[in-house]
C-alpha positions as CSV (number, residue, x, y, z in Angstrom):
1,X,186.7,74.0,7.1
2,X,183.1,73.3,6.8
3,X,181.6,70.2,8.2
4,X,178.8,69.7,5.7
5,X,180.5,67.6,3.1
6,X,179.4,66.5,0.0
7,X,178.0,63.0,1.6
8,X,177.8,63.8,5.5
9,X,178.6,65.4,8.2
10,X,182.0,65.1,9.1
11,X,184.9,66.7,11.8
12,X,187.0,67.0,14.4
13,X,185.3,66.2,18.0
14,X,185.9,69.0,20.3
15,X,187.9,71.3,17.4
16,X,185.2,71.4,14.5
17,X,182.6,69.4,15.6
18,X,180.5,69.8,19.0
19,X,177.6,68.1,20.9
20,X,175.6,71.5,20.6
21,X,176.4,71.1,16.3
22,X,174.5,68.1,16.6
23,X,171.3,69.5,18.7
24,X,171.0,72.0,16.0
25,X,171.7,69.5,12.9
26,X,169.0,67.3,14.5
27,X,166.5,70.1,15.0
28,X,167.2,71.4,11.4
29,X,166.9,67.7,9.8
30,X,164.0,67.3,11.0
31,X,162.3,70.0,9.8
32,X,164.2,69.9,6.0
33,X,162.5,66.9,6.2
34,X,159.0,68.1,7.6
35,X,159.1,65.5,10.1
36,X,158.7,68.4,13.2
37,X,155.5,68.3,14.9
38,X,153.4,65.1,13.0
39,X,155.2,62.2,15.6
40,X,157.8,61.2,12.5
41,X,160.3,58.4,13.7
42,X,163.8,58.3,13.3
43,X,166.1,55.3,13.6
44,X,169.2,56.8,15.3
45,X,172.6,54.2,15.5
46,X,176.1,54.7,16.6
47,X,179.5,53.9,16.1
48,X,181.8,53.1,19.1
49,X,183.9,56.1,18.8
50,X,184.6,57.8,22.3
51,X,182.7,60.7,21.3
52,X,179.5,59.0,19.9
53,X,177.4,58.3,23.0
54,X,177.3,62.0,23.8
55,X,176.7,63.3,19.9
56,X,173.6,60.3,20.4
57,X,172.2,62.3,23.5
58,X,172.3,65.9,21.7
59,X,170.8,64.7,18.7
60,X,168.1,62.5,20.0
61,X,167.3,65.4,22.0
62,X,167.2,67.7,19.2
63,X,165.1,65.1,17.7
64,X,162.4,65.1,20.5
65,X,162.8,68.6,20.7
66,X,160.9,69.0,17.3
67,X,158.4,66.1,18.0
68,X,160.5,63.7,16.5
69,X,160.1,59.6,18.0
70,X,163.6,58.3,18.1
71,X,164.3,54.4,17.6
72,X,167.8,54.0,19.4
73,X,169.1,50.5,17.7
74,X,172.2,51.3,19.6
75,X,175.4,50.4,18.7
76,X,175.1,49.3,15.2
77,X,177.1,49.0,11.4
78,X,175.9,51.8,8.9
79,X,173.7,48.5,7.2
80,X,172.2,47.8,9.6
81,X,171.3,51.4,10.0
82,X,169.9,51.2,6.5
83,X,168.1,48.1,7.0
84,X,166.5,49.4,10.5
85,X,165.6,52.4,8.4
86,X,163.0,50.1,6.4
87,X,161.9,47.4,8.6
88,X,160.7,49.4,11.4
89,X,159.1,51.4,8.7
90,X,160.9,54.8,9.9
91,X,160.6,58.1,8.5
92,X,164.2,58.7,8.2
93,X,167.6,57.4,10.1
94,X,170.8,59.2,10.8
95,X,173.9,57.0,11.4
96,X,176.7,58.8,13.8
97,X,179.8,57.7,12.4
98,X,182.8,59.3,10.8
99,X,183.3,55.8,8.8
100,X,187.1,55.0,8.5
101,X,188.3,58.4,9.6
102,X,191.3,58.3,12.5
103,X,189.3,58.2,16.5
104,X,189.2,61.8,16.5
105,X,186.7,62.3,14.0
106,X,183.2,61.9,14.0
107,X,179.9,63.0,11.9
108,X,176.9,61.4,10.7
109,X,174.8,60.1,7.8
110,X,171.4,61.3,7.2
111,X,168.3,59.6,5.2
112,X,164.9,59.9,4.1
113,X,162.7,57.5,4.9
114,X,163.8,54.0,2.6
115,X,167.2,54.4,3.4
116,X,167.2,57.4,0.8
117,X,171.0,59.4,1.7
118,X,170.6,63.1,2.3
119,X,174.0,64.4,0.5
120,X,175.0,68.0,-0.6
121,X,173.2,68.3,-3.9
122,X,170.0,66.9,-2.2
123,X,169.8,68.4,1.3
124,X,173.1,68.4,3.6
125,X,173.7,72.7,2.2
126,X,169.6,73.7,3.1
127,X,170.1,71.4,7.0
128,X,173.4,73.5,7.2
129,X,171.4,77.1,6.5
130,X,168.5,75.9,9.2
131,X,171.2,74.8,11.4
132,X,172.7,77.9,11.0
133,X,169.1,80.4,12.0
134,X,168.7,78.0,14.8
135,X,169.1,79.6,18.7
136,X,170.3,76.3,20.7
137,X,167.7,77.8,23.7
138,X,165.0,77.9,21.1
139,X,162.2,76.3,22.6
140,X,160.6,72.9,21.8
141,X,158.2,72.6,19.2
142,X,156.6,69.4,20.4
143,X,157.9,66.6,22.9
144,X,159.2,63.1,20.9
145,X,160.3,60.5,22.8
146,X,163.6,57.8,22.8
147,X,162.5,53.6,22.2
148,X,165.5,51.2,22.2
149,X,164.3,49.0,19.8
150,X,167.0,45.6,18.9
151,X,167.0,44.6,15.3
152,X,170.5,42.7,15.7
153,X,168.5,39.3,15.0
154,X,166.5,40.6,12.4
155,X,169.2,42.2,10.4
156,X,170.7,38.7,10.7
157,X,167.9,36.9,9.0
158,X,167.8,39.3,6.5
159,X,170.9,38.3,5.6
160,X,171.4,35.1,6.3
161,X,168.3,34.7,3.4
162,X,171.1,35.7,1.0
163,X,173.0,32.4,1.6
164,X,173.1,29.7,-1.1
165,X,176.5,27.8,0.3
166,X,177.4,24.5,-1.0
167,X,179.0,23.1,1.8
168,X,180.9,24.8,5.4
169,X,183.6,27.6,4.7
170,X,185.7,29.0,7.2
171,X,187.0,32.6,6.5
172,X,189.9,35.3,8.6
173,X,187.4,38.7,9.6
174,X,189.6,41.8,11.1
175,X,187.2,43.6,12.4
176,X,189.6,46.3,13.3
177,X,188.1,47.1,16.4
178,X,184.8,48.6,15.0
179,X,181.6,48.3,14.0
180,X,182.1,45.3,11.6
181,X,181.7,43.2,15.0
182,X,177.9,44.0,15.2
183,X,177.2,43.6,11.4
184,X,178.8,40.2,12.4
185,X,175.8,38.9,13.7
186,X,175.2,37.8,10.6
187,X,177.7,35.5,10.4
188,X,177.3,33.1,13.4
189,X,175.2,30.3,13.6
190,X,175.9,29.0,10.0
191,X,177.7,26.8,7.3
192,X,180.2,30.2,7.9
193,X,182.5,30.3,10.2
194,X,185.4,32.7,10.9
195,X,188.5,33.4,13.3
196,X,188.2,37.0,14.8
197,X,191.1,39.5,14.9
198,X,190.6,43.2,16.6
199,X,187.0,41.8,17.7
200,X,186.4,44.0,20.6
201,X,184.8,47.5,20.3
202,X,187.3,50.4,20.6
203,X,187.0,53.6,19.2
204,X,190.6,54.6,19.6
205,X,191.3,51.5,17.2
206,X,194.4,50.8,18.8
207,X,195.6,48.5,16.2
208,X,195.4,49.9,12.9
209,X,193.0,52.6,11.1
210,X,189.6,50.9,10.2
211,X,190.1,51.8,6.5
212,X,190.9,48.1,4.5
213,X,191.3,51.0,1.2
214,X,195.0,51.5,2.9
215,X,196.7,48.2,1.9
216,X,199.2,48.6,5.1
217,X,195.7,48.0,7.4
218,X,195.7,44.7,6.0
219,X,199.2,43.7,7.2
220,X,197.7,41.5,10.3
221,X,194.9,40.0,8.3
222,X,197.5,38.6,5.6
223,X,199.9,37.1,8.7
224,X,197.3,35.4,10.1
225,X,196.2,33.9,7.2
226,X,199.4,33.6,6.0
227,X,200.5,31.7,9.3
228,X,198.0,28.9,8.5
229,X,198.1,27.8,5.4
230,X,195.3,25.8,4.2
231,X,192.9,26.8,6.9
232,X,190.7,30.3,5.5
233,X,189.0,30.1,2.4
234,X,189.4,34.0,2.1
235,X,189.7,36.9,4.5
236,X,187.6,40.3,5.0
237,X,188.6,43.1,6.3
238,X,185.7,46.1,7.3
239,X,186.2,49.4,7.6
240,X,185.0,51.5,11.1
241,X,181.2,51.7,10.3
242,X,181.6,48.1,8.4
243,X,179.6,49.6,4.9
244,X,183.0,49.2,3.1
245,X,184.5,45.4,2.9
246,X,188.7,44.5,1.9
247,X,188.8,40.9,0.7
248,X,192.3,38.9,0.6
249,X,192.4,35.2,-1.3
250,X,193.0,32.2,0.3
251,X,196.7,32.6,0.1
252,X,196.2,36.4,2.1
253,X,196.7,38.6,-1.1
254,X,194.8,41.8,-1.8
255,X,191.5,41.3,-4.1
256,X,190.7,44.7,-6.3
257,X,187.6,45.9,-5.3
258,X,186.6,46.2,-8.9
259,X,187.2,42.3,-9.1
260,X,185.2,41.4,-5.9
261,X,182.3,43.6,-7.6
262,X,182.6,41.3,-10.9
263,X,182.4,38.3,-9.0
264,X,179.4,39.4,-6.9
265,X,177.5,40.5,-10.3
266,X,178.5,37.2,-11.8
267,X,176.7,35.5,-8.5
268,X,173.8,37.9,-8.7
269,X,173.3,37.2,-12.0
270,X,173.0,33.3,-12.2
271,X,169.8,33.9,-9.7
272,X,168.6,36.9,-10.9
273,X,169.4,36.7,-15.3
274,X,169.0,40.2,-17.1
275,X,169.2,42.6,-14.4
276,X,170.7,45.4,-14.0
277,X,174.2,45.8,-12.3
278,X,176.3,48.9,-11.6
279,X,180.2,49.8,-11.9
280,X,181.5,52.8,-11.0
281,X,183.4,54.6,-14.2
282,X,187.2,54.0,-12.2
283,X,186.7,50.3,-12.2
284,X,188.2,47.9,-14.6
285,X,186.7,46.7,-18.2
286,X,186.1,43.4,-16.7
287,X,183.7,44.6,-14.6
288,X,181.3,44.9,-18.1
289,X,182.8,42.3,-20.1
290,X,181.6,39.7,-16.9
291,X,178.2,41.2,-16.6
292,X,177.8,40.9,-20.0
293,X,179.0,37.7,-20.0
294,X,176.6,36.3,-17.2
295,X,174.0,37.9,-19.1
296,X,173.3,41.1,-17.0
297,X,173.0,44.3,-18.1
298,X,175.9,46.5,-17.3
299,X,175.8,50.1,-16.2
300,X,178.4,52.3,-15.5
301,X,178.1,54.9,-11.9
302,X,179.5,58.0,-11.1
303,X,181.5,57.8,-7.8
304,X,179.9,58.3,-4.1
305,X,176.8,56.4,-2.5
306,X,173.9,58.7,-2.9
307,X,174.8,59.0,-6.6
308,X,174.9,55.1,-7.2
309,X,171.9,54.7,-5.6
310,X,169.3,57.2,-7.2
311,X,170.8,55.4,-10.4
312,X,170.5,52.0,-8.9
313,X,166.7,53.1,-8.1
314,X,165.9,54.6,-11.4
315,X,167.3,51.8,-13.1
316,X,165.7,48.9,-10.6
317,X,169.4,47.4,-10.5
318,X,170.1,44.4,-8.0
319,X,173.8,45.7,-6.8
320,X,176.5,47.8,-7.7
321,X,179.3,47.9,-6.5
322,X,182.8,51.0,-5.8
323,X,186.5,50.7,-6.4
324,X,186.1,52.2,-2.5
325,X,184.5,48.6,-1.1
326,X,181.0,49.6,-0.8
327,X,178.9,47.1,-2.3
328,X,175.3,48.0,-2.6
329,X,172.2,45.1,-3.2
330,X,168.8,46.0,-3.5
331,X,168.0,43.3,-0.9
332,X,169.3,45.6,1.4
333,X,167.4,49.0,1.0
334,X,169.2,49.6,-2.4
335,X,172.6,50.3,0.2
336,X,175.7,48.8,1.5
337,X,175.9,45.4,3.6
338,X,179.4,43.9,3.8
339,X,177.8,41.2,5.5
340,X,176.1,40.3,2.0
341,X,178.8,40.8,0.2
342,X,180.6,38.5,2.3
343,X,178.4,35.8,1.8
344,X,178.3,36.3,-2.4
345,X,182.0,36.1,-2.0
346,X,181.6,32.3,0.4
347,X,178.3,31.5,-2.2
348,X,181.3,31.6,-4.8
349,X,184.2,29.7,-3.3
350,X,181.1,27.2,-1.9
351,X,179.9,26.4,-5.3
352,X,183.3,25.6,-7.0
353,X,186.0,23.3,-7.1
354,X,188.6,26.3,-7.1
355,X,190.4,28.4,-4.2
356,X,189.6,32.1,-4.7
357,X,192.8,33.3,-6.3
358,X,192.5,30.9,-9.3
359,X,188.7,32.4,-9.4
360,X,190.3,35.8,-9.2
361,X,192.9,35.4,-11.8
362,X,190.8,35.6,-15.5
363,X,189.9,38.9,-14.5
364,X,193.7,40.4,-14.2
365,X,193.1,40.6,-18.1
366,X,194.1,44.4,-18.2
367,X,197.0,46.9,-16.7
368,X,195.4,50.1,-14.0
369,X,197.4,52.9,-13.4
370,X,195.6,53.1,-10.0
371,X,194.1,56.4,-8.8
372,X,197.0,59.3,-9.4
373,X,196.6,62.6,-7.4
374,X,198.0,65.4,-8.9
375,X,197.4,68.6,-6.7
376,X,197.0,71.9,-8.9
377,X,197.3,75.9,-8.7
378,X,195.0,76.0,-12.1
379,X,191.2,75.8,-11.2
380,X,190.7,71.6,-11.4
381,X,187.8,72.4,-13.6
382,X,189.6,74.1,-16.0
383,X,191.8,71.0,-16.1
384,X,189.2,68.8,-17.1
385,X,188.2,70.9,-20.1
386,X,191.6,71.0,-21.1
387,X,191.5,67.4,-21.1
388,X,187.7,66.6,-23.1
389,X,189.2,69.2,-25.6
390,X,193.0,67.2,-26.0
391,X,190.5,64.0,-27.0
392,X,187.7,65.9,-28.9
393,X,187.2,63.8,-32.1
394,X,189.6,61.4,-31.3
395,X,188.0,59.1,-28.8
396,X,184.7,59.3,-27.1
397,X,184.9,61.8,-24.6
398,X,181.7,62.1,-21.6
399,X,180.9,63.6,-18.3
400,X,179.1,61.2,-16.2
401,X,181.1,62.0,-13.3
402,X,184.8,64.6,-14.5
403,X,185.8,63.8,-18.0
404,X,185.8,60.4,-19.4
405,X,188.2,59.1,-22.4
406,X,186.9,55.9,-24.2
407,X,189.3,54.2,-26.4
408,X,189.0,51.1,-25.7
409,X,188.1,49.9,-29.5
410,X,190.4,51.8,-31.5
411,X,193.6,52.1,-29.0
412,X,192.8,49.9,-26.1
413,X,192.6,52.1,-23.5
414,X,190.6,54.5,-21.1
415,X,190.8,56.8,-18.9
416,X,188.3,59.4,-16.1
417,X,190.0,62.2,-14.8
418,X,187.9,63.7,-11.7
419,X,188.3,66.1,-9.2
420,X,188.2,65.6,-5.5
421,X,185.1,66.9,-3.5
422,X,187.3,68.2,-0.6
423,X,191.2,69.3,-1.9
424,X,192.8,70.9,-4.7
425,X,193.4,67.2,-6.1
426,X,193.2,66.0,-9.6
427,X,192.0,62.2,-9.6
428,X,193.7,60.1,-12.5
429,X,192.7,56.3,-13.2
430,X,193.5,54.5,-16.5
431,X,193.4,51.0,-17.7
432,X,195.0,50.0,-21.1
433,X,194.8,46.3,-22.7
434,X,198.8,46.0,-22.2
435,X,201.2,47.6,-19.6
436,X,202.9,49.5,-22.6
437,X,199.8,51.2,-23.5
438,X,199.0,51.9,-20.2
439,X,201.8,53.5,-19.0
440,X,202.0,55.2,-22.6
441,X,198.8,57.2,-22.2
442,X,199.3,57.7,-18.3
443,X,202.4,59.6,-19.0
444,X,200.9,61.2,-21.9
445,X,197.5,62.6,-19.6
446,X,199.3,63.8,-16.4
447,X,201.9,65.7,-18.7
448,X,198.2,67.1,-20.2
449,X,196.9,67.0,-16.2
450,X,200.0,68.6,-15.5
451,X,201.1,71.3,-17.9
C-alpha cells in the first residue's frame, strides 16, 4: 500500500515507512515547491511518536540538502505548526505526525507557505514521482541550515486573544498522552483552568488510542468527570497531533461534533454578524438552521481539510467546522486549533446562566443514522450513480462531495452517500425530521447501496 494518501503521508515505521522515505520526500518537496537553491524556510514540528525524532533528522537533512533553512519548533501540535507556518513568515511547514493513528504509524503533513495543505489533488502524487527519480546519494544542491526557533508563547497569545470569558471555568482535558499537552500552553495562566489526565508525552500512548472519534477513548474522561459531580464545566478530549477536539458536557456525555460546530458558529457570529461559516455535507440540519439563525451565512463543505479550506479561502469564511473534530478559524491560518475551539466552547458556558447539556439540547431536533459502511465487490462509483439516478426527479440530487439527496422540504429527510479515499467502503449518513423517517429511508438506501 502506497504511503501518499489523499491528505499526507502516512505508514507503518520500519514496514512501509523509512527514515531514507523521508530524505527523499523532503528533497522532492522542496523542489515541487521551488524552494531548492533560493534559501526558502521551512518550519518543521514533531509529534512524540518513538519514531519521530529520527524521521526529523532525515528530513531536515533532506531539507538542507536542497538549500532549504529549517525552523525546528520542536515538539509541537499540528496548530501550532500552522500558526508557526505564518508568523515566522515561512515558505512552507511539514508536520511529522500520523495524527490519531495506533504508535506504530507515522507520516507527515506538508504546506505551502500560509499554512496552504499540500494533498493528493494538489501536490502529494507529483512529491511522490520526484521522490521516486530521486538517488538517496545524490549530491547536495546547496547547504540550508537547522534554527530552533520557540513559538510556544506566541502561539499562546494568539490564542489566548480569542478569549471573551465571563467569569473563571474549570474544565477535564485528556490529553491522551500526545500532543494536545503542548497546544495546552494555551490554556494556563487564565480565567481557564483544567485537571489533566494522560498529561505526559508518550508515543506508545499506553492508555488509550489518541482518537476522541472512537467513543470507547473517552471512557476515562467521562469517569473522572463523572466522579466529581459539580466540579468541570465540560471536558475535551484531543486526538495524537491535538488538530481534532472530543467535547463531553458537564454531566461527562458525548457532544456531536456537528453540535459543537453549531455552537462555535453561533459564538463566531455574535462578534463577527454576516460572515461566512462552513459545515461539512454529513453534519446535521441544525448546523444551517443556527447559522442562519445568528445571522451568518451558511455554507456547506465537502469532507477533508485541504478541501474545506480552499473553500473557506475563496469564500473569506471565519470557521468551519467536521463531523471528524477538526474545527478550522481563520484566526488561525484558515486551519485547525483545538485550543480555540476550546475556548469558544468556555466563551459559551462563560456567558450563560446554563450548564452545557441544556445549551446542547435544542439542537437534538433531528434523528442521524450515523456514518454506515457498507464494503462492496461493485465499483463504489458505480454505486453512487445508481443512487443520483434512484432520486433523479424526485429530490434534489448534487455532487459536492459523492451523491447528495435533499428532501428535506418535501419528505424531511437527507442523505450523502460517499466513498472512502483508502478501502472498498461505501460511506452512508442520513438525518430525517423523526426517527420513523429516518430509519425508513436508511433501510430503503443501503437495500439501493446494497443491491
Amino acid at each position: 500500500m502506497s504511503i501518499y494518501k489523499a491528505y499526507d503521508v502516512r505508514g507503518i515505521y520500519g514496514v512501509e515507512l523509512f527514515d531514507r522515505d523521508f530524505y527523499r520526500i523532503a528533497r522532492a518537496y522542496a523542489r515541487f515547491c521551488e524552494f531548492s537553491g533560493r534559501g526558502a524556510k521551512v518550519v518543521v514540528a514533531r509529534d512524540c511518536r518513538k519514531s519521530s525524532d529520527a524521521l526529523f533528522t532525515a528530513f531536515a537533512q533532506g531539507l538542507v540538502d536542497e538549500g532549504v533553512d529549517v525552523l525546528d519548533i520542536g515538539l509541537a501540535s499540528t496548530p501550532m505548526s500552522y500558526f508557526a507556518n505564518s508568523s515566522l513568515g515561512a515558505d512552507g511547514s511539514v508536520m511529522i505526525t500520523a495524527s490519531h493513528n495506533t504508535k506504530e504509524w507515522n507520516g507527515c503533513k506538508l504546506c505551502r507557505k500560509g499554512a496552504v495543505p499540500i494533498s493528493g489533488a494538489t501536490g502529494i502524487k507529483d512529491i511522490e514521482r520526484i521522490a521516486g527519480e530521486i538517488d538517496f546519494h545524490e549530491p547536495p544542491v546547496g547547504k540550508g541550515y537547522v534554527k530552533t526557533v520557540d513559538i510556544s508563547q506566541a502561539y499562546a497569545k494568539h490564542v489566548k486573544a480569542f478569549a471573551r470569558m465571563q467569569k473563571p471555568l474549570h474544565i477535564a482535558v485528556d490529553f491522551a498522552n500526545g500532543m494536545g499537552i503542548a497546544e495546552s500552553v494555551a490554556l494556563k495562566g487564565g480565567d481557564l483552568t483544567f485537571d489533566a489526565l494522560f498529561g505526559g508525552y508518550d508515543g506508545d500512548f499506553p492508555n488509550h488510542d489518541a482518537n476522541p472519534l472512537h467513543v470507547e477513548t473517552l471512557k476515562s474522561l467521562q469517569e473522572l468527570m463523572r466522579a466529581n459531580p459539580g466540579k468541570y464545566a465540560f471536558g475535551v478530549a484531543y486526538d495524537g497531533d491535538a488538530d481534532r477536539a472530543g467535547f463531553l458536557d458537564e454531566k461527562g456525555d458525548v457532544i456531536a461534533m456537528d453540535f459543537v460546530t453549531a455552537l462555535i458558529s453561533k459564538e463566531l457570529l455574535s462578534q463577527n454578524p454576516g460572515a461566512v461559516c462552513f459545515y461539512d455535507l454529513r453534519s446535521s440540519r441544525v448546523c444551517e438552521e443556527t447559522i442562519l439563525e445568528a445571522g451568518g451565512k451558511p455554507m456547506m463543505s465537502r469532507v477533508g481539510h485541504s478541501f474545506i479550506k480552499e473553500q473557506m479561502r475563496q469564500n473569506d469564511a471565519i470557521f468551519a467546522g467536521e463531523l471528524s473534530g477538526h474545527y478550522y478559524f481563520k484566526a488561525n491560518s484558515t486551519a485547525e486549533s483545538s485550543a480555540m475551539a476550546t475556548y469558544a466552547l468556555a466563551n459559551i458556558v462563560s456567558a450563560s446562566s446554563l450548564p452545557l447539556s441544556e445549551l446542547v439540547a435544542p439542537l437534538r431536533k433531528y434523528s442521524q443514522s450515523g456514518e454506515i459502511n457498507t464494503k462492496t465487490s461493485t465499483d463504489p462509483a458505480v454505486v453512487l450513480e445508481r443512487v443520483a439516478k434512484a432520486y433523479e426527479g424526485k429530490a434534489k440530487v448534487f455532487s459536492l462531495d459523492g451523491t447528495s439527496v435533499d428532501a428535506w422540504e418535501s419528505e424531511g429527510w437527507w442523505a450523502n452517500v460517499r466513498m472512502s479515499n483508502t478501502e472498498p467502503l461505501v460511506r452512508l449518513n442520513l438525518e430525517g425530521k423523526t426517527r420513523e423517517i429516518m430509519e425508513e429511508k436508511r433501510d430503503e438506501m443501503l437495500s439501493l447501496i446494497r443491491s
